[in-house]
N, C-alpha and C positions, 0 to 999 in steps of 0.2 A: 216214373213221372207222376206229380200230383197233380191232377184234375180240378180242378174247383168250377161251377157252375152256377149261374143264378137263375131263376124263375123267370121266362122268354130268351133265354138262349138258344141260336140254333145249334145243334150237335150233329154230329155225323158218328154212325156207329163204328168202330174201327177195325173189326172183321165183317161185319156183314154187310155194310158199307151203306144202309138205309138212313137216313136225316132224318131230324126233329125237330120240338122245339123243346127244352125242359117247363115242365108245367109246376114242378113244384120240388122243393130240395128237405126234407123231412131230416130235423134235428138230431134225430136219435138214431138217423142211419143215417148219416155223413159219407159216410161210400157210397153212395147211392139216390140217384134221381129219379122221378117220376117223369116219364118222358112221354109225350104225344108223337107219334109216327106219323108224316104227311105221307100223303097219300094211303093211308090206312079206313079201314070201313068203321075202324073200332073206336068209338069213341070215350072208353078211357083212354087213362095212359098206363103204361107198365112200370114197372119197375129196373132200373139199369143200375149193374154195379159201372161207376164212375171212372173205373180203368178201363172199362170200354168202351167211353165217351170221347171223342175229340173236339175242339172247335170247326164249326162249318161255316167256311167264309160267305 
């Protein structure tokens, strides 16, 4: 299944099961988002390939 994401989406991770929001979707890796974890102390965001992304209602 394809994933597609835009910049303030929330996501939910789909084995670890931790929520987001996507902070930024970078051109040149299309697999993959730049995601902010709430409740996280870190305030970057990571990097998440996008098959491990789901929509979080």
């Amino acid at each position: 299944m394809k994933v597609s994401v835009i910049q303030g989406d929330p996501v939910r991770h789909r084995t670890d099961g931790w929520t987001g929001t996507v902070a930024e979707t970078p051109s040149r890796l299309a697999n993959h988002a730049w995601v902010n974890r709430n409740r996280s102390s870190d305030p970057h965001p990571e990097m998440v390939p996008l098959a491990d992304l789901e929509p979080a209602d």
